[in-house]
Chimera marker file (.cmm) of the C-alpha trace (Angstrom):
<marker_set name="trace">
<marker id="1" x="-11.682" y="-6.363" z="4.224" r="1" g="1" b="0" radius="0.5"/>
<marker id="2" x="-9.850" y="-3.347" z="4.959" r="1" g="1" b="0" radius="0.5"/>
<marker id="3" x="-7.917" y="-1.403" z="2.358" r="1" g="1" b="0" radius="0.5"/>
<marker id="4" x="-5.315" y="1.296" z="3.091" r="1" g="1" b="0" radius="0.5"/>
<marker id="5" x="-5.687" y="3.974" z="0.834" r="1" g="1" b="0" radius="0.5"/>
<marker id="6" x="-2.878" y="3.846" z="-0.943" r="1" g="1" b="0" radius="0.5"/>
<marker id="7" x="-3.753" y="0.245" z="-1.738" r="1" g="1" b="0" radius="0.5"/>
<marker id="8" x="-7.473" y="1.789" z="-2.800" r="1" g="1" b="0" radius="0.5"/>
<marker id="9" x="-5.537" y="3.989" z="-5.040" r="1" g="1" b="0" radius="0.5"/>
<marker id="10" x="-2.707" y="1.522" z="-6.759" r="1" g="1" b="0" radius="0.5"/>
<marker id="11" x="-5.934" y="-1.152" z="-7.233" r="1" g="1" b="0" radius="0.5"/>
<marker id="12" x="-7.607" y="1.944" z="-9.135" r="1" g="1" b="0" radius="0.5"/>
<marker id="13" x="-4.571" y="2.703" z="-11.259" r="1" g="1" b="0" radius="0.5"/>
<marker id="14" x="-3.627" y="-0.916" z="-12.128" r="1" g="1" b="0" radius="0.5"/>
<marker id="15" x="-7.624" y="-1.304" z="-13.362" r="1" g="1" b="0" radius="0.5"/>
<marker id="16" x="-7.645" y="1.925" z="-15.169" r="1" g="1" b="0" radius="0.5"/>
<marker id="17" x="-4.392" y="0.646" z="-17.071" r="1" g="1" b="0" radius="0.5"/>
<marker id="18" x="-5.439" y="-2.371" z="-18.023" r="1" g="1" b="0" radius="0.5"/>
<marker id="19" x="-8.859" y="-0.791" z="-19.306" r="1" g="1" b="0" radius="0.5"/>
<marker id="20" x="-6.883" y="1.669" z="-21.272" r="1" g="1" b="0" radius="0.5"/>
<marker id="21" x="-3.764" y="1.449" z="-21.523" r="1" g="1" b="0" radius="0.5"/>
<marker id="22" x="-2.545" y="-1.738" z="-22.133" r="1" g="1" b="0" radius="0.5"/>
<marker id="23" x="-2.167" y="-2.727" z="-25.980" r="1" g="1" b="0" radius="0.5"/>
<marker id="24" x="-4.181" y="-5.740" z="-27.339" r="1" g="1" b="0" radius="0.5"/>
<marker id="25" x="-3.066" y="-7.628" z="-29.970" r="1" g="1" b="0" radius="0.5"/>
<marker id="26" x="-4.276" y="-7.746" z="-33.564" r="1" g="1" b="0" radius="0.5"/>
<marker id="27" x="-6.860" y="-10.042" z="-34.430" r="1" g="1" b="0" radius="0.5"/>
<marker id="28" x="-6.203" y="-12.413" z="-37.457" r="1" g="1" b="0" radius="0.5"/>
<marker id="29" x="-9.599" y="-10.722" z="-38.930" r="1" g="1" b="0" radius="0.5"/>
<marker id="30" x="-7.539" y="-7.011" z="-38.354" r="1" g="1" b="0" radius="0.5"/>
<marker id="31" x="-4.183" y="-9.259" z="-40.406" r="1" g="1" b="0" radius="0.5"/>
<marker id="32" x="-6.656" y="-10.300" z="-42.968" r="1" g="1" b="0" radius="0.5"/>
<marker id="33" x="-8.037" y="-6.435" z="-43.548" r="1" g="1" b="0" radius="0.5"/>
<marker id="34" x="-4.325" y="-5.192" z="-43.767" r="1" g="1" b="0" radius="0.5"/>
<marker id="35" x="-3.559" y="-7.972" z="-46.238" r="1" g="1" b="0" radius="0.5"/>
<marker id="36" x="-6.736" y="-7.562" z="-48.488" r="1" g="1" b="0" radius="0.5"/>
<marker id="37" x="-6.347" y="-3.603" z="-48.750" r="1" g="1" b="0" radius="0.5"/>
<marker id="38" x="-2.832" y="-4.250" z="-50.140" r="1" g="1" b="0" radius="0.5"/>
<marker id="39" x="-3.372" y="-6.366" z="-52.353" r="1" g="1" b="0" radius="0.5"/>
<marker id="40" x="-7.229" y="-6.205" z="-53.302" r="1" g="1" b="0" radius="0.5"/>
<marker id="41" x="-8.137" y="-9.339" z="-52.199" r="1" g="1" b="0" radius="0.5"/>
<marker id="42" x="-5.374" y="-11.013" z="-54.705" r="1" g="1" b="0" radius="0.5"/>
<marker id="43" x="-4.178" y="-14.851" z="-54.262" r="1" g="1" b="0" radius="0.5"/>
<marker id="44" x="-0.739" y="-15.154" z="-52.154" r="1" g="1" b="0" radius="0.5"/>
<marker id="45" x="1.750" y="-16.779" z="-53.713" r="1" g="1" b="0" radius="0.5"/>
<marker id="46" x="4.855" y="-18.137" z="-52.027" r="1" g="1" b="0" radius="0.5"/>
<marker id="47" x="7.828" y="-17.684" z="-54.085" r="1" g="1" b="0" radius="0.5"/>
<marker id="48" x="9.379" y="-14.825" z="-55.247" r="1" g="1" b="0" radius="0.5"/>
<marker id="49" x="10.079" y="-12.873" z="-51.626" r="1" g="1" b="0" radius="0.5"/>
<marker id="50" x="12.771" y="-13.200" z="-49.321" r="1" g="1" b="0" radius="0.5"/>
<marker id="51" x="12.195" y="-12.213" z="-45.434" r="1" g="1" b="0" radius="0.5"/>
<marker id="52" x="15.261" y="-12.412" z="-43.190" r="1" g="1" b="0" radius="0.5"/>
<marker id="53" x="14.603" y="-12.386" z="-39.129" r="1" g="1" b="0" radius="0.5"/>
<marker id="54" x="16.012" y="-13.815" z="-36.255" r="1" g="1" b="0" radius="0.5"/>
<marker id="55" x="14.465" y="-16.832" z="-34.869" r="1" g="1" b="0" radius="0.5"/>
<marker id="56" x="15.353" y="-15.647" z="-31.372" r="1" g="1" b="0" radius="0.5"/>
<marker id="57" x="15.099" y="-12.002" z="-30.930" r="1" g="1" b="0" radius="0.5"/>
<marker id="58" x="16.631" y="-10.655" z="-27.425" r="1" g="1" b="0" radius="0.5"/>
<marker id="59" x="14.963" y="-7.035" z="-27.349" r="1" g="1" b="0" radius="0.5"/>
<marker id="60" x="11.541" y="-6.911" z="-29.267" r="1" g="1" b="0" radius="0.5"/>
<marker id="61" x="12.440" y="-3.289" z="-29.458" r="1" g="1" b="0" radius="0.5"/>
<marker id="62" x="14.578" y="-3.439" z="-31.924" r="1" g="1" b="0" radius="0.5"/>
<marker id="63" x="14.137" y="-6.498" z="-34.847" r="1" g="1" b="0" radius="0.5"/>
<marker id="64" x="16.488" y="-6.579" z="-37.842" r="1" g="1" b="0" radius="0.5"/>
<marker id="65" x="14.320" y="-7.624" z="-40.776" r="1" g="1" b="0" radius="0.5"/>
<marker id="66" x="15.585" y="-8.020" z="-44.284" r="1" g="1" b="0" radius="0.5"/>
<marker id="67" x="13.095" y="-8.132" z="-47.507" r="1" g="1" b="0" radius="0.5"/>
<marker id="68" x="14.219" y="-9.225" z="-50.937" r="1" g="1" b="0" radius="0.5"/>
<marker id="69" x="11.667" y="-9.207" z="-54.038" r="1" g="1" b="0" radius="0.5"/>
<marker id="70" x="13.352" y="-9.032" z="-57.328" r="1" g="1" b="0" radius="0.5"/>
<marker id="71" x="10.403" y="-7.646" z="-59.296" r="1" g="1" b="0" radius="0.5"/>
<marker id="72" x="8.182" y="-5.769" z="-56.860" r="1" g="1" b="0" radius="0.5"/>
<marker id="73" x="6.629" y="-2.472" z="-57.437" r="1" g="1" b="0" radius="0.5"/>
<marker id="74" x="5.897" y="-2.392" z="-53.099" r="1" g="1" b="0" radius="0.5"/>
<marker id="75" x="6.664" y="-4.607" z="-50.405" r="1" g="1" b="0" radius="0.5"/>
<marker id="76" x="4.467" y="-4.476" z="-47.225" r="1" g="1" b="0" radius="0.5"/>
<marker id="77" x="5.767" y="-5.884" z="-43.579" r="1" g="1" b="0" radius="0.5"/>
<marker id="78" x="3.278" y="-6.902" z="-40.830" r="1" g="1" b="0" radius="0.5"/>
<marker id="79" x="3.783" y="-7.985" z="-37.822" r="1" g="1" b="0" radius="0.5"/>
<marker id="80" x="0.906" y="-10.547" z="-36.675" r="1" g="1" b="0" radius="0.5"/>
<marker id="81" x="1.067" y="-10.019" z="-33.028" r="1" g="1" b="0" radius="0.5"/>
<marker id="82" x="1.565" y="-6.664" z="-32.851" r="1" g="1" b="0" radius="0.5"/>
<marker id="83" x="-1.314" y="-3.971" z="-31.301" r="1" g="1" b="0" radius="0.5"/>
<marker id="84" x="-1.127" y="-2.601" z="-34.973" r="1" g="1" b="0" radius="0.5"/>
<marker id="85" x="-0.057" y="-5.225" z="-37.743" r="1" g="1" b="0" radius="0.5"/>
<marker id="86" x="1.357" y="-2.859" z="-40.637" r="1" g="1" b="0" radius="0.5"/>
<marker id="87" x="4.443" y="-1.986" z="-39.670" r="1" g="1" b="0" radius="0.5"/>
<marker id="88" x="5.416" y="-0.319" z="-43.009" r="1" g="1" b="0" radius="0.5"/>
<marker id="89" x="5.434" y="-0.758" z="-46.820" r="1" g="1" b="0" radius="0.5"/>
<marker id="90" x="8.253" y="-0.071" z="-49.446" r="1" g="1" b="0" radius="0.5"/>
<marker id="91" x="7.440" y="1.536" z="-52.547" r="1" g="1" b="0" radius="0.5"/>
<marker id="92" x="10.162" y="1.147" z="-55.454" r="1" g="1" b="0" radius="0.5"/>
<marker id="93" x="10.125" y="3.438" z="-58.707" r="1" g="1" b="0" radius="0.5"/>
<marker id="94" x="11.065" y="1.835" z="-62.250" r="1" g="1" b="0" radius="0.5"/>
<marker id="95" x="14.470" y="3.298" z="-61.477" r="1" g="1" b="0" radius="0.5"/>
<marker id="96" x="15.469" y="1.271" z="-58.347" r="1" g="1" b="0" radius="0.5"/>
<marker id="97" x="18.315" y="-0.894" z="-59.035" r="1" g="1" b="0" radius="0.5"/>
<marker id="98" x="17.062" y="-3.294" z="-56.155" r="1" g="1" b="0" radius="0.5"/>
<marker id="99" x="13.823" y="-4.235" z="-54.577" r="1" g="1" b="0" radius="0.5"/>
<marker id="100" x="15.342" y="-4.593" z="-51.546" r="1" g="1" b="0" radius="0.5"/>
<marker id="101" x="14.874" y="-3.500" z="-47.830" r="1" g="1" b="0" radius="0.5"/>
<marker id="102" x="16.105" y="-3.451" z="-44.642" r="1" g="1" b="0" radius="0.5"/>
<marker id="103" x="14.810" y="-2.098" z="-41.116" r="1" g="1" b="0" radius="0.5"/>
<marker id="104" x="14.464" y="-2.475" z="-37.762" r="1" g="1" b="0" radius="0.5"/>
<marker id="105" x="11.004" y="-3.205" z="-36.281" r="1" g="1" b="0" radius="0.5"/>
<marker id="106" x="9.384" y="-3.700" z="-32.480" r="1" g="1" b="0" radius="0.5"/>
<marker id="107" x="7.694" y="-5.887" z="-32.228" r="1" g="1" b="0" radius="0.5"/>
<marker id="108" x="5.217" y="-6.833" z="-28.875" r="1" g="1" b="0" radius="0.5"/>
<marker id="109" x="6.484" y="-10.853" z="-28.940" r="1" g="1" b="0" radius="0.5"/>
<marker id="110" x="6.559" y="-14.210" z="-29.878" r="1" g="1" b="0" radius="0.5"/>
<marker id="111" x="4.868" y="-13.811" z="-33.652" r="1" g="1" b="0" radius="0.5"/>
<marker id="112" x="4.600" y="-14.074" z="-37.134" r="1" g="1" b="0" radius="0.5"/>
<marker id="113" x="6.347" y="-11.645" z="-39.205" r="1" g="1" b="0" radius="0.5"/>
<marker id="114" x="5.172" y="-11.331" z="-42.558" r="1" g="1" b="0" radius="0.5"/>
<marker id="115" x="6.156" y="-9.980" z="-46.087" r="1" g="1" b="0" radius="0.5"/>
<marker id="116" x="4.220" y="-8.738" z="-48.804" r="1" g="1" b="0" radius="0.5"/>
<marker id="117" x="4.681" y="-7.884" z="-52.283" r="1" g="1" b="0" radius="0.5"/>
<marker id="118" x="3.223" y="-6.454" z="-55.593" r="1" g="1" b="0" radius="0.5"/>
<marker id="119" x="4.908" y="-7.420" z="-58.076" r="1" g="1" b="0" radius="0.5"/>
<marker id="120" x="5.251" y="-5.642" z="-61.415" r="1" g="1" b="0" radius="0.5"/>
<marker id="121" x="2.853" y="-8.082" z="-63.629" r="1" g="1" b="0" radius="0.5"/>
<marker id="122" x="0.184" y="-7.523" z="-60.736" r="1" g="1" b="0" radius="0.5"/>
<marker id="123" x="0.058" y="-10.392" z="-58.385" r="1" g="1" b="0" radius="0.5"/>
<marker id="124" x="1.012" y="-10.835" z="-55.156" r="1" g="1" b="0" radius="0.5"/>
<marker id="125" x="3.670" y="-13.227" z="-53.108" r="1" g="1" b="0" radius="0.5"/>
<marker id="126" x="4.502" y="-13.536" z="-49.666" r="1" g="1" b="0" radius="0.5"/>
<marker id="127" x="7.040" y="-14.870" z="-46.934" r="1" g="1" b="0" radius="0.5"/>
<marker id="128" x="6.923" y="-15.523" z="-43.621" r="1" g="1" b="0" radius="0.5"/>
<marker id="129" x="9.352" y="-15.861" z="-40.716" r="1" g="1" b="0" radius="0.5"/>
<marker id="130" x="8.303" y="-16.617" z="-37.067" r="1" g="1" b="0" radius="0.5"/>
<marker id="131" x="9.984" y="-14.967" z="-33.797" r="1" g="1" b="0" radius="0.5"/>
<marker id="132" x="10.393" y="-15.407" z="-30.724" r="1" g="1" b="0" radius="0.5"/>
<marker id="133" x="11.138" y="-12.816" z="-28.553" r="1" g="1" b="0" radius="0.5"/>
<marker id="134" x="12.832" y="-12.462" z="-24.996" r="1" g="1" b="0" radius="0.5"/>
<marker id="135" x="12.002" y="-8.787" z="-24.100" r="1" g="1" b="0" radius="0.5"/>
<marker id="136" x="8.938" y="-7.713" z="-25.371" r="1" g="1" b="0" radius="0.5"/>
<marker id="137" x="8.945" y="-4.458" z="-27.611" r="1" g="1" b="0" radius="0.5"/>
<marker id="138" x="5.197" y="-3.231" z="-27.904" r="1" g="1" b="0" radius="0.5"/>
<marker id="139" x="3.844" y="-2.748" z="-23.614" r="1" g="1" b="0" radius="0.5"/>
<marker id="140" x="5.449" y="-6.025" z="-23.274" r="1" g="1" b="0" radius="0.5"/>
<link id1="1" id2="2" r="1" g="1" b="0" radius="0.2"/>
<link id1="2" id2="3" r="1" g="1" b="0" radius="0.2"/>
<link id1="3" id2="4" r="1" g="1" b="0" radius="0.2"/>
<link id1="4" id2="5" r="1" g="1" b="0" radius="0.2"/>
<link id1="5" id2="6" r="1" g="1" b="0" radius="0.2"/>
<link id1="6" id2="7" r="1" g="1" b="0" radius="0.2"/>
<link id1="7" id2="8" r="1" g="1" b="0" radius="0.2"/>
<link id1="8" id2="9" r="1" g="1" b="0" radius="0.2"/>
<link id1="9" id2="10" r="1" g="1" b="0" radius="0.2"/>
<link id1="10" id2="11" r="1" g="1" b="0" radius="0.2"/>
<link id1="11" id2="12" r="1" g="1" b="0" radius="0.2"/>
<link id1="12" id2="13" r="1" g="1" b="0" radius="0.2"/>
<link id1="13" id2="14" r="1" g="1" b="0" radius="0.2"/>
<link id1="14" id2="15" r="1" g="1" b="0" radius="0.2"/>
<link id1="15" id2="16" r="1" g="1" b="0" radius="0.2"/>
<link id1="16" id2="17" r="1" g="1" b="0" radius="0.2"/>
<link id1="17" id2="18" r="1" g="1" b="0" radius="0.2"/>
<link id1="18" id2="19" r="1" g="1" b="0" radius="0.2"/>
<link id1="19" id2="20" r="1" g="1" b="0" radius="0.2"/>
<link id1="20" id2="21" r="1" g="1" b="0" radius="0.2"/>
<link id1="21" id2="22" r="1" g="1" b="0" radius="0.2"/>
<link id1="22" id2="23" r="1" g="1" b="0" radius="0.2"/>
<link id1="23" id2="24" r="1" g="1" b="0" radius="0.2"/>
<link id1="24" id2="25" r="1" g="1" b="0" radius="0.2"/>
<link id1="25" id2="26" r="1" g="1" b="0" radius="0.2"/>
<link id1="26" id2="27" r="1" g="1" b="0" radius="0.2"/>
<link id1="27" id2="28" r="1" g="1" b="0" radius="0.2"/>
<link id1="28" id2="29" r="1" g="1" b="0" radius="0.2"/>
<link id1="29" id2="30" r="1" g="1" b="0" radius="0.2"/>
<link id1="30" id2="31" r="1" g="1" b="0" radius="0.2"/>
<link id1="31" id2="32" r="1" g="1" b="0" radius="0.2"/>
<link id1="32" id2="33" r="1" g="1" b="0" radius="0.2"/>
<link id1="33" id2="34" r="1" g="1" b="0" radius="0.2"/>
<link id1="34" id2="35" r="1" g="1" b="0" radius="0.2"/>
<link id1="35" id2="36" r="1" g="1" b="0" radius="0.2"/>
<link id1="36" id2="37" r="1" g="1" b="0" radius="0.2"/>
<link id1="37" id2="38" r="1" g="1" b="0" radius="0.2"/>
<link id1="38" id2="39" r="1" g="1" b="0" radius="0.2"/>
<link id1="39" id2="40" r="1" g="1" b="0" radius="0.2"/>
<link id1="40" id2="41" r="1" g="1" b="0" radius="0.2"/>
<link id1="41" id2="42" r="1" g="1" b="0" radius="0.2"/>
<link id1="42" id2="43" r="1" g="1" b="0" radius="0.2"/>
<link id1="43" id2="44" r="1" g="1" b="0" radius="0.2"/>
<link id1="44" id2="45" r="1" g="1" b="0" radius="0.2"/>
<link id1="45" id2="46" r="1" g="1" b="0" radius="0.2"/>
<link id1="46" id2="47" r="1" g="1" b="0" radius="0.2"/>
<link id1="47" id2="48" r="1" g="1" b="0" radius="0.2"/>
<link id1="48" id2="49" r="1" g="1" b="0" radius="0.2"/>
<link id1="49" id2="50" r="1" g="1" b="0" radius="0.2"/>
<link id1="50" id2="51" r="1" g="1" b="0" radius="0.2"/>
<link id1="51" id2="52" r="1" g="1" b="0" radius="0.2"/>
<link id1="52" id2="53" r="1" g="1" b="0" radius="0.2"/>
<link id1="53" id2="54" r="1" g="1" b="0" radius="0.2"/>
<link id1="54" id2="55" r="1" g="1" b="0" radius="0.2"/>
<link id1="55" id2="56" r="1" g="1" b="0" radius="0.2"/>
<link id1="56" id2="57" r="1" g="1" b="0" radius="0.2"/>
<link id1="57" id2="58" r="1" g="1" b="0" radius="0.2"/>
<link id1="58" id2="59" r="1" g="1" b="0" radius="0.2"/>
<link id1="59" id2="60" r="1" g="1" b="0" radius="0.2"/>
<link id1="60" id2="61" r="1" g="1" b="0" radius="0.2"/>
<link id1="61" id2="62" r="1" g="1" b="0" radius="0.2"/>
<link id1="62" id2="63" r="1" g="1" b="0" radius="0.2"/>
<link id1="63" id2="64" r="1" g="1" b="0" radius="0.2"/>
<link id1="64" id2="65" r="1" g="1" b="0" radius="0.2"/>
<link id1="65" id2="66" r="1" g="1" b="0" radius="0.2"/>
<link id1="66" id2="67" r="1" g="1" b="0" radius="0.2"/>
<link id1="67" id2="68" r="1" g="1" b="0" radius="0.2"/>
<link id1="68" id2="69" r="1" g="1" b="0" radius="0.2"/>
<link id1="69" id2="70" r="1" g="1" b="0" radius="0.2"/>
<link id1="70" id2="71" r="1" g="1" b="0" radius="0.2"/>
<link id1="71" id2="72" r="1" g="1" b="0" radius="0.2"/>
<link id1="72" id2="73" r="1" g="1" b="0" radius="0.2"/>
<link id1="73" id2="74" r="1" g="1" b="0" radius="0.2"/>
<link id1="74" id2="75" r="1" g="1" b="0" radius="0.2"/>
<link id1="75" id2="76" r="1" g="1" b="0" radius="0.2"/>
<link id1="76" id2="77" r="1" g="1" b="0" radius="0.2"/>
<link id1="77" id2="78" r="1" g="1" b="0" radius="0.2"/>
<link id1="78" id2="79" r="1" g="1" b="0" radius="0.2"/>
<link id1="79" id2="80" r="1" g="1" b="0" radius="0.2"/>
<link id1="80" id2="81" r="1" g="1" b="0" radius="0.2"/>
<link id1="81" id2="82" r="1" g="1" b="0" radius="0.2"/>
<link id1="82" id2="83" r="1" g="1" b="0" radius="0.2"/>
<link id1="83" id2="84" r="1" g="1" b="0" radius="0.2"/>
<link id1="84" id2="85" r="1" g="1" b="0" radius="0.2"/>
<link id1="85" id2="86" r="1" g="1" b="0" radius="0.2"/>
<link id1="86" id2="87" r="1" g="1" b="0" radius="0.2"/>
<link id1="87" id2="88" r="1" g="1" b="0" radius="0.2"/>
<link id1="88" id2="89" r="1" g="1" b="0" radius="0.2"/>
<link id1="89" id2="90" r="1" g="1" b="0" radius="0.2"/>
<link id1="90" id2="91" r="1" g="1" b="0" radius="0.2"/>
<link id1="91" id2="92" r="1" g="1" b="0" radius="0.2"/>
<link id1="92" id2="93" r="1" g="1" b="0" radius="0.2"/>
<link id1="93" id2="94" r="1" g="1" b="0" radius="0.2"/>
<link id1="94" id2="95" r="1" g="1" b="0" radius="0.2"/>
<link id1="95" id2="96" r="1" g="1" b="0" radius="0.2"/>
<link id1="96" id2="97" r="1" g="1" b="0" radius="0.2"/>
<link id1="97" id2="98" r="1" g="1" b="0" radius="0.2"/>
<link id1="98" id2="99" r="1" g="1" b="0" radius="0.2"/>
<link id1="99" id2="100" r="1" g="1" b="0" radius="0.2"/>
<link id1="100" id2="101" r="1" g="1" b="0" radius="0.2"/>
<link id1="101" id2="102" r="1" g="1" b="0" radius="0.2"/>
<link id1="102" id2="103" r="1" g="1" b="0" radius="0.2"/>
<link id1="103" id2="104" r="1" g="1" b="0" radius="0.2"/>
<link id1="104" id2="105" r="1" g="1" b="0" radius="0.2"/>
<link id1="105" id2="106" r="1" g="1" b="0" radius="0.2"/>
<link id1="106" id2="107" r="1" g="1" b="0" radius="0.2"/>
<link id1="107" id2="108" r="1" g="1" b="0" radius="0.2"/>
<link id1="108" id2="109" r="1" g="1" b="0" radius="0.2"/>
<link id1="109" id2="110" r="1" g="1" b="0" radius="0.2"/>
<link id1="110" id2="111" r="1" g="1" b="0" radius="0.2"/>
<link id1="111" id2="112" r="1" g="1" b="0" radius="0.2"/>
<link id1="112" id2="113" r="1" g="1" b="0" radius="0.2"/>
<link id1="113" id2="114" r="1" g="1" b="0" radius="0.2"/>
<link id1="114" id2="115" r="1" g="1" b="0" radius="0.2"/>
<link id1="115" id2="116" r="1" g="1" b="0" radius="0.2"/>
<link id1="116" id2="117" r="1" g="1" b="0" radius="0.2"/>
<link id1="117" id2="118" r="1" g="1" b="0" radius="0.2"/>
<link id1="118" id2="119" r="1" g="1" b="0" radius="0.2"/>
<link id1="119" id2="120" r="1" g="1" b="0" radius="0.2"/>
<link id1="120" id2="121" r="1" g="1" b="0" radius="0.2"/>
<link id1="121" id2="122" r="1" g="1" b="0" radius="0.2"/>
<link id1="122" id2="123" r="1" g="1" b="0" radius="0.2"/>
<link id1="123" id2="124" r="1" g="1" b="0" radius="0.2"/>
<link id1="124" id2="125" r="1" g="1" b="0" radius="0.2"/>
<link id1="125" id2="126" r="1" g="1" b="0" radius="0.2"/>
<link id1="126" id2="127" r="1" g="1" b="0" radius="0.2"/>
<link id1="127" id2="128" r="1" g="1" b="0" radius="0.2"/>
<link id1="128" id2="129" r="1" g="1" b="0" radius="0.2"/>
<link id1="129" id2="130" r="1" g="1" b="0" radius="0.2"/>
<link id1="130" id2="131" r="1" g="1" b="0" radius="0.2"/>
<link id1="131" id2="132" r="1" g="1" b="0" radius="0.2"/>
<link id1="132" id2="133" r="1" g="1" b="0" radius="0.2"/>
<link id1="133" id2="134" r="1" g="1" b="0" radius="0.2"/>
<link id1="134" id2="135" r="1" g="1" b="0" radius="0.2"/>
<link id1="135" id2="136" r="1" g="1" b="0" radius="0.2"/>
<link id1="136" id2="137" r="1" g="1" b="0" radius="0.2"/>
<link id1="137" id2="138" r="1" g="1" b="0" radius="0.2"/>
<link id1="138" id2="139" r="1" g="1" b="0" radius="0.2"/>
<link id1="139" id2="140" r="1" g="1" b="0" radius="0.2"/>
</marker_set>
């Protein structure tokens, strides 16, 4: 087999990028560490928490996301199929007239998204919305 060298040289770079630089995705054990650091290792429950996402997402760069929990001290979003699954957490003070959010996230493809919040007696309720994505936002 005979290889030119610039086809020597583009085999080499596509390796090297996939070695490095291509983003994996989280594992459900890296979704579960996120999860249990924010809350402690607390039970989930399911009511109480509002997450708004499109079903069908046409750029994964940019995903409206809405988060409603009357009641919460913090609200932290992951994003299950992302390289990194926190994408960010809401703090509110004892002032905040809402415990509401809204934000756009990126997001790598189809996946989970997934809300979590502390709420001011101490537990800990979640909601989750799946998307699917055309255009991936994360390397994809």
């Amino acid at each position: 087999m005979d290889l030119s060298r610039r086809q020597f040289v583009g085999t080499g770079l596509v390796a090297a990028a996939a070695f490095f630089g291509l983003p994996s995705i989280a594992s459900a054990q890296e979704l579960d560490e996120a999860i249990n650091a924010f809350t402690g290792g607390a039970e989930l429950g399911s009511d109480g928490v509002t997450l708004i996402a499109p079903e069908i997402a046409e750029n994964g760069n940019t995903v409206p996301i809405e988060v409603d929990a009357p009641g919460a001290e913090a609200i932290m979003i992951l994003a299950a199929g992302n390289p990194s699954p926190d994408v960010c957490t809401f703090n509110f003070g004892p002032l905040a007239g809402s415990r509401a959010a809204s934000t756009r996230i990126r997001l790598a493809g189809e996946q989970e998204v997934i809300a979590v919040a502390r709420m001011s007696d101490g537990t800990f309720k979640q909601a989750r919305q799946h998307v699917r994505v055309t255009i991936g936002g994360c390397g994809g």
